[in-house]
C-alpha positions in Angstrom: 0.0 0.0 0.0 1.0 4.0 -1.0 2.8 5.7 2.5 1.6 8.9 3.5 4.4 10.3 1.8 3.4 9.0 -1.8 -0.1 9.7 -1.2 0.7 13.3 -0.1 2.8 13.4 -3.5 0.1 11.9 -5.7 -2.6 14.1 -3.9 -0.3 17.3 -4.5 0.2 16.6 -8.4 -3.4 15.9 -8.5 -4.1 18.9 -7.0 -1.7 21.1 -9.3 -3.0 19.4 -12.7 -7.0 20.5 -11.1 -5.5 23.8 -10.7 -4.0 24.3 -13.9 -6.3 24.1 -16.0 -8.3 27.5 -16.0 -11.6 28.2 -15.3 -15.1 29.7 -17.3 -13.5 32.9 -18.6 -10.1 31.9 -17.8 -10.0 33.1 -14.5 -7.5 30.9 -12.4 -8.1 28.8 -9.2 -6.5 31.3 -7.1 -8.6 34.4 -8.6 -11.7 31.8 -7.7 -10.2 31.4 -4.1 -9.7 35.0 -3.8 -13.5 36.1 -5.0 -14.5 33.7 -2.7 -12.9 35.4 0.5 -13.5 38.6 -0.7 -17.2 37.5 -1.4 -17.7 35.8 2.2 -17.4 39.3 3.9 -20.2 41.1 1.8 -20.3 44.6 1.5 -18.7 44.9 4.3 -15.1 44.1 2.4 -11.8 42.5 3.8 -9.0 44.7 4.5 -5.9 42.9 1.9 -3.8 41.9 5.1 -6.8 39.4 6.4 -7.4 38.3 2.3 -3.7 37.5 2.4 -4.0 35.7 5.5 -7.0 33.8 4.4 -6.1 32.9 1.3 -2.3 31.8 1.9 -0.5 34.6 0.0 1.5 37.2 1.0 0.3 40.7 0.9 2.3 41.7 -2.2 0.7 38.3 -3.7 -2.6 39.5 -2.7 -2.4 43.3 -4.2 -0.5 41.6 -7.8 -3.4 39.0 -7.6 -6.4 41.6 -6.7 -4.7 44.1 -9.7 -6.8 42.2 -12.7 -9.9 42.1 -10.7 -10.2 45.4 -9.7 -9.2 46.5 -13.6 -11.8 44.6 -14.8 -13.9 46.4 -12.4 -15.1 43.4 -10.5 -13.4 44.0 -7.2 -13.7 47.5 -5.8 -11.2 49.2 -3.1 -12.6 51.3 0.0 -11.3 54.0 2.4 -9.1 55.1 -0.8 -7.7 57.4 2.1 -6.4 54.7 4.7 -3.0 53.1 4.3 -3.3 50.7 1.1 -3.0 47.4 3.8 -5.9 48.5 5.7 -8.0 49.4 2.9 -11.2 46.6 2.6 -11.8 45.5 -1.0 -15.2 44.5 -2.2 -17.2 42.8 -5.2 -18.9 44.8 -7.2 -22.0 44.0 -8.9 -20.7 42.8 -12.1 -17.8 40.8 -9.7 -20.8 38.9 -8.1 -22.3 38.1 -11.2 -18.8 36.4 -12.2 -18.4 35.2 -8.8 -21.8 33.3 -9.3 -20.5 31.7 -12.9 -17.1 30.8 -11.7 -18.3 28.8 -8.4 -20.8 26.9 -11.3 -18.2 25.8 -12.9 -15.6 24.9 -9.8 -18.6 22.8 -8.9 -18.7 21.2 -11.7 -15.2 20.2 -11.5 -15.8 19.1 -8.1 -17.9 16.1 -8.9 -15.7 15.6 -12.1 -12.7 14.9 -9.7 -14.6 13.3 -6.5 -13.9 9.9 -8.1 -10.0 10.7 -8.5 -9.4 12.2 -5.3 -11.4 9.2 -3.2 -9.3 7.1 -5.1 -6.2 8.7 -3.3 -7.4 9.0 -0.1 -8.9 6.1 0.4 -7.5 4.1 3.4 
């Protein structure tokens, strides 16, 4: 049988190929993961030092990966007076909308994969 350290491996390639391969409108797993904190918090917004800690990136990671979004105009920036780490970012309308098509399809891919990834965890 596989040892935790070749299922770990096995589970971390399949994990990388999932993420790969981009999303409805190309948007990338970690743009997905991203909405998705950002979305949690409502209007409300996340200041970019929590996002960064709840999404596993460093703050510079966070701000280059939040740059597209907010271009696009589906992520908005508050307090445009506070310090740049405190400012909370938010979804706009049009960023919920995409929010709502992207978490279709990562569903989707979900049940696609269920099958594969039992397969590796299984006892």
């Amino acid at each position: 049988s596989m040892t935790t350290l070749e299922k770990f491996l096995e589970l971390r390639s399949f994990v990388n190929n999932v993420e790969k391969k981009s999303l409805v409108y190309g948007a990338s797993f970690s743009e997905f993961v991203i909405l998705r904190a950002v979305q949690a918090e409502g209007a409300n917004g996340i200041r970019r030092v929590d996002l960064a800690e709840r999404v596993g990136l460093s703050i510079s990671g966070t701000t280059r990966a939040l740059q597209p979004l907010e271009k696009l105009g589906y992520i908005q920036t508050q307090d445009e007076t506070l310090d740049a780490r405190v400012r909370k970012v938010a979804l706009t309308e049009s960023g919920r909308a995409l929010f709502a098509d992207i978490t279709k399809d990562v569903q989707r891919r979900m049940e696609e994969i269920t099958p594969g990834l039992q397969e590796i965890l299984k006892p």
